[in-house]
N, C-alpha and C positions, 0 to 999 in steps of 0.2 A: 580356734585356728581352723579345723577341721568346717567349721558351718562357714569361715570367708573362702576357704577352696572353694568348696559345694556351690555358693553364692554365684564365686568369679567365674566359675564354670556353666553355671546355669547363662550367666551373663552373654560369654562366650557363644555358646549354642545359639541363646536369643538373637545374637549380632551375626550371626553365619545365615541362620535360617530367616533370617529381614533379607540382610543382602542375595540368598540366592532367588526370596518373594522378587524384589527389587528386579533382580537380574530378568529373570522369567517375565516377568512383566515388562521391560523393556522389549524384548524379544518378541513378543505378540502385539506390536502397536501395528495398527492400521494399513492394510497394503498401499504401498505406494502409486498415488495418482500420478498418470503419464499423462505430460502435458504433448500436446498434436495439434500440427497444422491442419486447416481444413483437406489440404491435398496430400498429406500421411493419411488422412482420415478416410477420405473419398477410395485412396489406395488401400487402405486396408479392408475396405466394404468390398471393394473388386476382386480382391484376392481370397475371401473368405472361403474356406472350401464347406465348412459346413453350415445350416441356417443360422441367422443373425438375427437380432431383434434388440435395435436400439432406442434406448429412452435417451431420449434430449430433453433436459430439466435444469433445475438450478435451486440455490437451498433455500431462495425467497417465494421458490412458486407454491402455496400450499397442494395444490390438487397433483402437481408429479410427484411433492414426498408421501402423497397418499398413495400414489398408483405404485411406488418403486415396490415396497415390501410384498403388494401382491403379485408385480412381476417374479420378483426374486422366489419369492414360494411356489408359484404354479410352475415357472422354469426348472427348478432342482428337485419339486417331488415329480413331475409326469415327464421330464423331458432332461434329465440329467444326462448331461455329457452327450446328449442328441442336438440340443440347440445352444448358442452361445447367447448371453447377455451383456451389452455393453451396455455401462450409463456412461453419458457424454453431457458431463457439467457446460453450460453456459455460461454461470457466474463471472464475475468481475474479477481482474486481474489481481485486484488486493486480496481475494479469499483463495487463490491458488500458492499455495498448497494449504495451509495450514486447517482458515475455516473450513474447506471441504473435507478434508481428510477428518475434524474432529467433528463435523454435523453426519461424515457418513458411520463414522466409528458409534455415536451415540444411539444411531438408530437400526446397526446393526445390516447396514449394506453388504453386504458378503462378492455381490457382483465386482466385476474389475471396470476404477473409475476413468474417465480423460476428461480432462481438463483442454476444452476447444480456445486455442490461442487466437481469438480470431471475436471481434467484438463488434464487426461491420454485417449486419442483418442483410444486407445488400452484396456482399460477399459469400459468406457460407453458406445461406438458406435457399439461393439456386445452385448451388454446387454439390449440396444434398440431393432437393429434389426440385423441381420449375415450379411448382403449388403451394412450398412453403412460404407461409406471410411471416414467419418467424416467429410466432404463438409458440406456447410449453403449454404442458407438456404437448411434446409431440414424437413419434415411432414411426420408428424405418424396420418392412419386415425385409429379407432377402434369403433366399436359396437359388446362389448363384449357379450350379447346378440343372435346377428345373426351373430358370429365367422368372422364379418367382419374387416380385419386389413392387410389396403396395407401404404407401405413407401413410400415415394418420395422424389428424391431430388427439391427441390422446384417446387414449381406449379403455371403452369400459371392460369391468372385470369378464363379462358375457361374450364382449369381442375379441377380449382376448382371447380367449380356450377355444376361441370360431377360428381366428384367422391361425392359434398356432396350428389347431389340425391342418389349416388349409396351406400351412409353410410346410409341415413333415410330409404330407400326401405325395 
């Protein structure tokens, strides 16, 4: 009698400590990507009060999911809370939200994502910047402040750490 208590109680514990695994885990899923129009977007680059530096990518481009992790690293060890990162998903309507949220979660994007509602290359990518052919990866730097705001179509890791000194300066 005594070892079916012992058992049912061991049981018990197992089923508490799954559920509050469970729980805890729900709790820590993926931050959620804001989906924006190009003109929330363009608004939100105008109002930024501190430097910006946006990746424009998508999860089929291989060379942006290369460049993202070393954005995200060189931003949060030399420039934490000095410079913002935004990545700004171009992907297709069908991968918003679900695929993007589980390709950024696996590879461990930490930046805050958007999802650009807006799928007319002829629309958004003069609305950004007059130069963009609409090529990924590509970067928008800005320090609305010191009217500093240069594009690129993607950058290497060497131009990065160039142009962020030349965004803080």
């Amino acid at each position: 009698m005594k070892h079916n208590l012992l058992s049912e109680n061991l049981m018990k514990q197992f089923i508490l400590s799954l559920s509050l695994i469970i729980l805890c885990t729900a709790a820590m899923q993926a931050q959620p990507i804001r989906k924006m129009s190009v003109a929330e977007l363009t608004d939100y680059i105008k109002k930024s009060e501190k430097p910006l530096v946006i990746s424009f990518w998508a999860t089929w481009c291989g060379s942006c999911v290369e460049e993202i992790p070393y954005f995200i690293s060189t931003i949060n060890n030399k420039y934490k809370g000095e410079v913002e990162l935004l990545l700004v998903s171009l992907d297709i309507k069908d991968y918003y939200p679900s695929r993007i949220t589980s390709f950024a979660q696996k590879r461990n994007f930490t930046a805050p994502i958007i999802w650009l509602n807006e799928s007319n290359a002829d629309i958004f990518c003069p609305a950004i910047d007059s130069t963009w052919s609409g090529a990924i990866p590509s970067n928008l730097m800005i320090n609305n402040k010191k009217q500093y705001r240069k594009f690129y179509g993607g950058l290497a890791p060497l131009q990065l750490d160039r142009e962020l000194k030349l965004l803080m300066q």
